[in-house]
C-alpha positions in Angstrom: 6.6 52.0 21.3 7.4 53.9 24.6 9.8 52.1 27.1 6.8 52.2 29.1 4.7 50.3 26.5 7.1 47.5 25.9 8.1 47.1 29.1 5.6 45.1 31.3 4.5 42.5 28.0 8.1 41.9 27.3 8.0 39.1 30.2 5.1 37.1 28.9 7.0 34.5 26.5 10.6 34.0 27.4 11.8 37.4 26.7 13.3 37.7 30.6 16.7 36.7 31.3 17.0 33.7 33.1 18.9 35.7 35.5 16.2 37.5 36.6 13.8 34.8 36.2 15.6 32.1 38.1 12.3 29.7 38.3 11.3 29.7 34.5 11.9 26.5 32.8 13.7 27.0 28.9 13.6 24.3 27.2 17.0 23.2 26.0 18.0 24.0 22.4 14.7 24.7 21.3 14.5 26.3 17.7 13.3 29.6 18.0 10.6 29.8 14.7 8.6 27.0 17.0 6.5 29.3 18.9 3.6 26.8 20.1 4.9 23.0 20.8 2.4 21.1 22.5 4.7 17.6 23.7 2.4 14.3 24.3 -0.3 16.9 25.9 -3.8 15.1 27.6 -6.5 16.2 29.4 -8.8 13.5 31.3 -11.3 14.4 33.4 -12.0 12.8 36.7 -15.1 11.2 35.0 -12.8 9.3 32.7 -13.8 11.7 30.0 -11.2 12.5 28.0 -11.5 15.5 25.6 -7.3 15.6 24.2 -5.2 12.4 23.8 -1.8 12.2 23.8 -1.4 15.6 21.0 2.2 16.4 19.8 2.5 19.8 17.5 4.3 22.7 16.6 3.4 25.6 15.0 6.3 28.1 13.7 6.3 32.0 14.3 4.0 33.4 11.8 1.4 30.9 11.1 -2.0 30.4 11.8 -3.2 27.1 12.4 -6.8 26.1 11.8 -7.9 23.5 14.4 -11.1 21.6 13.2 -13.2 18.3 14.0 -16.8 17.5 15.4 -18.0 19.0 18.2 -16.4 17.6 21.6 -12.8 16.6 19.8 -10.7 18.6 22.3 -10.6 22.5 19.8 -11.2 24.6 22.3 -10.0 22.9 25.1 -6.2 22.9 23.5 -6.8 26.7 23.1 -7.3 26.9 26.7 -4.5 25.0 27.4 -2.1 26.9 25.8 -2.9 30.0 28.6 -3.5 28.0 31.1 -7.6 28.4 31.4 -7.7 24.5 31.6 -4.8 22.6 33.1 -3.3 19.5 31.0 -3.2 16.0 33.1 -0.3 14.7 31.1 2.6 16.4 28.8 3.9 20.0 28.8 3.0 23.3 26.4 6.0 25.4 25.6 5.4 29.0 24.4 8.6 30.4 22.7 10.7 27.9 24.4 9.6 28.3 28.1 6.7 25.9 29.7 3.5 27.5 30.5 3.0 25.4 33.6 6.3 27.5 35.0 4.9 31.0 34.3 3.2 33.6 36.2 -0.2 32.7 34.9 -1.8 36.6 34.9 1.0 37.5 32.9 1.2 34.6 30.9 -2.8 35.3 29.5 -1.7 39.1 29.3 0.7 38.6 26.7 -1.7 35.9 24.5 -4.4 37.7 22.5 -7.5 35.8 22.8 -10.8 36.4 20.8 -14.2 34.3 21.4 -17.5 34.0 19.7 -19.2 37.2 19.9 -16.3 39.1 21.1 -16.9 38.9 24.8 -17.3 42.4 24.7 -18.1 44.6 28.6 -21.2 46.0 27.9 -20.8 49.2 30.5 -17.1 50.4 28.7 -17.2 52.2 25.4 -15.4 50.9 22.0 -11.7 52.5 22.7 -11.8 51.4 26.6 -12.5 47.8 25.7 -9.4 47.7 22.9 -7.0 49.4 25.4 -7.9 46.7 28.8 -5.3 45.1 28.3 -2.5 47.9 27.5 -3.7 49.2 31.1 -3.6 46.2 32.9 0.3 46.1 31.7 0.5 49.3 33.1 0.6 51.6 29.8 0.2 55.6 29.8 -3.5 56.3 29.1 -2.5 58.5 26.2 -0.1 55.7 24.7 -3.3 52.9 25.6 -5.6 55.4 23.5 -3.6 55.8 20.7 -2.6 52.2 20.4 -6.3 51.7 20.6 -7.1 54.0 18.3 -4.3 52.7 15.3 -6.1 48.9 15.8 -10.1 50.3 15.3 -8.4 51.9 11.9 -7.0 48.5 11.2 -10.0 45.9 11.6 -11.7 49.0 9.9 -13.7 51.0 12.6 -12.7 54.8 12.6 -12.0 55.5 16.0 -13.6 58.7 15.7 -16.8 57.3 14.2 -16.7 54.2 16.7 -14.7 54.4 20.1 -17.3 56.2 22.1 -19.6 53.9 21.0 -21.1 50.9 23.2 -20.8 47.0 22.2 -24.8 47.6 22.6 -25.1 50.2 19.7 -22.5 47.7 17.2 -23.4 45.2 14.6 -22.6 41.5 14.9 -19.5 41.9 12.8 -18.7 44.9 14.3 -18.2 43.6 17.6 -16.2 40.7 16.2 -13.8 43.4 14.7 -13.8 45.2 18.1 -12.7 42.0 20.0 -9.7 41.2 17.1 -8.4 45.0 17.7 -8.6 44.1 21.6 -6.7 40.9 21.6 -4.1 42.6 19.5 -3.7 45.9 21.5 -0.8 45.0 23.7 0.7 43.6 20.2 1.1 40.1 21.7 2.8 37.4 19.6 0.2 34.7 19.9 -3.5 35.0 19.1 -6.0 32.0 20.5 -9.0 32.5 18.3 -12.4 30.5 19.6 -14.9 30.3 16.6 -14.5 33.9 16.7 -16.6 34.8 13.3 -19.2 31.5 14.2 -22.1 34.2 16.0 -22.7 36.2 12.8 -24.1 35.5 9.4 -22.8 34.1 6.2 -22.3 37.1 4.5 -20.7 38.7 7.6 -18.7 36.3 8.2 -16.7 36.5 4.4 -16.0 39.5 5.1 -14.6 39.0 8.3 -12.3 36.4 7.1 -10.9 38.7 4.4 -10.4 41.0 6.9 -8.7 38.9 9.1 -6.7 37.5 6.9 -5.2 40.6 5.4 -4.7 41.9 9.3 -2.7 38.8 9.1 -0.6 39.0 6.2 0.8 42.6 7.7 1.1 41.9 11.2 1.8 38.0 10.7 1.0 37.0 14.6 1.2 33.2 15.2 -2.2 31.9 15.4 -4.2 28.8 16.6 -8.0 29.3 15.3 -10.6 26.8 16.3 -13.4 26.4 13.7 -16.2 24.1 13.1 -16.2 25.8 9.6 -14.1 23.4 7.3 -14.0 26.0 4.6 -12.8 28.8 6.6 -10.1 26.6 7.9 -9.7 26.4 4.1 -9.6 30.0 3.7 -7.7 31.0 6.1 -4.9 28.6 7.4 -1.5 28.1 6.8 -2.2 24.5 7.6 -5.3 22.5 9.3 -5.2 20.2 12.4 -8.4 17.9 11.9 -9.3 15.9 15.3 -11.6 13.1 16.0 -13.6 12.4 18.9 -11.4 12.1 22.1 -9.1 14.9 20.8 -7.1 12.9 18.7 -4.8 14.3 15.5 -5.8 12.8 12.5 -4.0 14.9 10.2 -1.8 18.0 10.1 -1.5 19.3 7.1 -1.8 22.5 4.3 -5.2 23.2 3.2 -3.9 21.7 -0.3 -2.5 18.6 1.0 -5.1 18.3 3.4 -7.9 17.9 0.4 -5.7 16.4 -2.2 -4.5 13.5 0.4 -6.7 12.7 3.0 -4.5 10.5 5.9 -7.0 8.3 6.8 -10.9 7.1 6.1 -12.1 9.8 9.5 -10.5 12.7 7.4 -12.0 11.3 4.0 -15.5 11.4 6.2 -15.3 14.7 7.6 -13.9 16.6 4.6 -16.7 15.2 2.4 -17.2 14.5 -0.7 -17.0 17.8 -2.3 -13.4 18.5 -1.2 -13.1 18.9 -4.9 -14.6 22.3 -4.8 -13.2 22.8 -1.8 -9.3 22.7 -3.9 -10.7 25.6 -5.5 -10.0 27.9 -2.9 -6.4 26.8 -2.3 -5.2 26.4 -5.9 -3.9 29.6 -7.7 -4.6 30.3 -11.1 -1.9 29.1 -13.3 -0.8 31.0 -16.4 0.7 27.8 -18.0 -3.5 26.4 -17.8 -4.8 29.2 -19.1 -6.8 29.3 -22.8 -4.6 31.1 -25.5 -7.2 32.2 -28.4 -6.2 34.3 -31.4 -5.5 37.9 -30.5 -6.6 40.0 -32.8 -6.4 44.2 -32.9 -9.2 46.5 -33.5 -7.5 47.7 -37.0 -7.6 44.5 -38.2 -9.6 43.5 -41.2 -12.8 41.3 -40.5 -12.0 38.6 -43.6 -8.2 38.1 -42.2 -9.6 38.0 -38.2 -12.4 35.6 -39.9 -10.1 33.1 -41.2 -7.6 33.2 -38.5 -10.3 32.2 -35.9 -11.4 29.5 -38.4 -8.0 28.4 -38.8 -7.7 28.2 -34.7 -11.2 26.4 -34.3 -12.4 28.9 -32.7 -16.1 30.8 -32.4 -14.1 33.9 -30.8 -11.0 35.9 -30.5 -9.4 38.1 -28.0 -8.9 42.0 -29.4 -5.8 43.8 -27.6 -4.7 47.1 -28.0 -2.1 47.5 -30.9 0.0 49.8 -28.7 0.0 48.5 -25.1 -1.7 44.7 -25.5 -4.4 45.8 -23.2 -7.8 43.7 -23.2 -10.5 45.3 -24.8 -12.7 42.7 -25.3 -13.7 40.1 -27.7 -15.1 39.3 -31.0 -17.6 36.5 -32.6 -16.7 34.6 -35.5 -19.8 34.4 -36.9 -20.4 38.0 -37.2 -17.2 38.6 -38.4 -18.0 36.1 -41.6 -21.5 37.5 -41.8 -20.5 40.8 -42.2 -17.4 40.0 -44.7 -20.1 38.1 -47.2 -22.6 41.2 -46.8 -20.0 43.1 -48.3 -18.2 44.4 -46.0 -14.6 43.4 -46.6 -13.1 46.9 -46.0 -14.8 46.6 -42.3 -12.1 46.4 -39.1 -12.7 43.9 -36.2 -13.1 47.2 -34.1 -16.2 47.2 -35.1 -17.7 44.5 -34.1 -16.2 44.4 -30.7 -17.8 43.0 -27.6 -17.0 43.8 -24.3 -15.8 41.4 -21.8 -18.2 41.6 -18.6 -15.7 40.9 -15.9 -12.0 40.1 -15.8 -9.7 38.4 -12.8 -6.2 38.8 -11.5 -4.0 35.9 -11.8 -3.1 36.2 -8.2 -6.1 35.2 -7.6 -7.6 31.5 -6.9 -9.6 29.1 -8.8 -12.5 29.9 -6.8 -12.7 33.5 -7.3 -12.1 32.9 -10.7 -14.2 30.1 -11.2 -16.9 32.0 -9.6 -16.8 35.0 -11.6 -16.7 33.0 -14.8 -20.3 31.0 -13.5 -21.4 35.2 -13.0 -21.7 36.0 -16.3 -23.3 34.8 -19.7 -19.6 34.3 -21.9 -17.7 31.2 -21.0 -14.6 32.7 -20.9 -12.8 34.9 -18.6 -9.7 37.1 -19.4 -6.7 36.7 -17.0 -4.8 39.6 -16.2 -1.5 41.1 -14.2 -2.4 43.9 -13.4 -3.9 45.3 -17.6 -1.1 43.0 -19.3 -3.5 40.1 -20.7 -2.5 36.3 -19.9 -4.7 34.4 -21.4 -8.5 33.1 -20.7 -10.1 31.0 -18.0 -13.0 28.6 -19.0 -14.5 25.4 -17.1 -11.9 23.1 -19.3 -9.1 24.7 -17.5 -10.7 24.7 -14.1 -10.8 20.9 -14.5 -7.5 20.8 -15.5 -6.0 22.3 -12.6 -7.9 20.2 -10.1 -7.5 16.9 -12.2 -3.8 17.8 -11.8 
């Protein structure tokens, strides 16, 4: 970036010397991969109400942080918090070391992304002007605002030539949800506050948001706090959850795995549900050591030997792989094989009587997807692959493995 595009954001969290800063509160020996630390925070309304009670965590540079619970448990209200929208009663919120409560509270939420349901587009400014408020607020060049504008609609997937004279009026759902990530990430801030941001479209919308999100994430790998009332996209998409009960109090703080494997208490067991089997799905890879081995055969092969060695492993099928390179090519019945050797045909190859496989799946993938793609199709059996080298087969045995395990 330009000296005048780093400039005015590089105040926001902590980056000033103290010298020049005199008033800002650092907190003493803080460790610098805690970005957030919320310290014994509350909020109590003067109608007794009180919506967060007593919450101590930390989340480290890089993570995003799923924060879920029932309706009134104190999500969004921590979000609001942390830039100062809503005031805590009791306790102290420390951004990179410094406490909010000491900062210049315009610059403070000028250097936080933050992203709502429906986008909370202006309806009167065009696609590239809404990305770029905030870079001009800070003071940016026009031409470095529209460029930087321009690089985030390519990123969350909206040509800028296709979409930034548009209006939020003439976008999709989705599309304005894509519009408001590339916003809150325009003055590249270090922390994103994310309000059920993908909650206002539909399902099928919505999955594709997340896997957009979440690959935005894994490059840029901003630090994150994400308030859903979606407990399987705080599956999907968080480094760990923060579930919260009525009165805004932490019940568990955990990773998505732990989180469904080992529930902390009987509110957690309740809200998770009794699925949270299926739910493991989604968090737990595909292991190679799980996976089915069958008989490999190879399309030269003759059908009497590939007959007997199936019979010999038990099996009704067999896996045929290139001779040369080991590459899938697909599979072969049993049966057929020993029909067609008693009909005569004993100088017939296994290449031709191959079958295709209908789908195949990566083994970085997880459970689910693969689980999913195996319940697509008619076989019972799924090849596993990195990148074309062949691993071995999923089938529902192995699924049940891994999440008895």
């Amino acid at each position: 970036m330009s000296s005048d595009e780093s400039g005015p954001s590089a105040d926001l969290l902590g980056t000033r010397s103290r010298a020049t800063d005199p008033d800002a509160t650092v907190e003493a020996g803080v460790e610098r991969d805690i970005v957030i630390r919320l310290d014994g925070v509350g909020k109590r309304y003067p109608d007794g109400t009180e919506a967060v009670r007593d919450l101590t965590m930390e989340v480290h540079r890089g993570e995003l942080i799923a924060l879920v619970g029932p309706s009134g448990c104190g999500k969004s209200t921590i979000l609001r918090m942390v830039n100062r929208l809503i005031e805590p009663t009791s306790g102290s919120v420390w951004l990179d070391g410094r406490d909010v409560t000491h900062a210049d509270v315009v610059q403070l939420r000028r250097g936080i992304g933050y992203v709502i349901q429906a986008g909370g587009l202006l309806p009167h400014q065009d696609v590239r002007t809404n990305v770029s408020t905030v870079p001009r607020l800070l003071g940016w060049e026009a031409k470095n605002a529209r460029r930087r504008a321009d690089e985030l609609l390519d990123l969350v997937g909206l040509p800028p030539g296709q979409f930034g004279s548009r209006y939020p009026g003439e976008l999709s759902g989705g599309q304005q949800q894509r519009v408001g990530v590339a916003r809150a990430l325009a003055a590249d801030p270090p922390v994103l506050l994310m309000d059920e941001p993908f909650g206002a479209v539909d399902p099928l919308v919505r999955e594709r948001l997340q896997t957009e999100f979440r690959r935005i994430q894994n490059e840029l790998q901003k630090t994150v706090l994400f308030v859903t009332h979606d407990l399987d996209e705080a599956v999907r998409l968080g480094d760990r959850i923060a579930v919260f009960s009525t009165g805004g109090v932490l019940e568990q703080f955990a990773a998505p795995d732990e989180l469904l494997a080992d529930p902390a208490s009987d509110f957690v067991v309740r809200f998770i549900g009794s699925d949270r089997g299926l739910r493991r799905l989604s968090v737990t890879p595909i292991r190679v050591d799980d996976l089915e081995k069958p008989t490999t055969l190879t399309p030269g092969d003759g059908i009497a030997y590939a007959a007997t060695a199936l019979e010999l492993d038990s099996r009704s099928w067999g896996v045929v792989l290139d001779a040369t390179s080991g590459t899938p090519l697909g599979w072969v019945p049993r049966g057929v094989l020993t029909q067609a050797s008693r009909n005569g045909g004993q100088d017939g190859r296994v290449g031709d009587h191959l079958q295709p496989f209908e789908n195949s799946v990566q083994s970085s993938e997880t459970l689910r997807t693969g689980f999913s793609t195996l319940l697509a199709q008619e076989q019972r059996f799924l090849p596993v692959l990195d990148g074309d080298r062949y691993l071995g087969v999923l089938t529902p045995d192995v699924v049940h493995t891994a999440l008895r395990r």
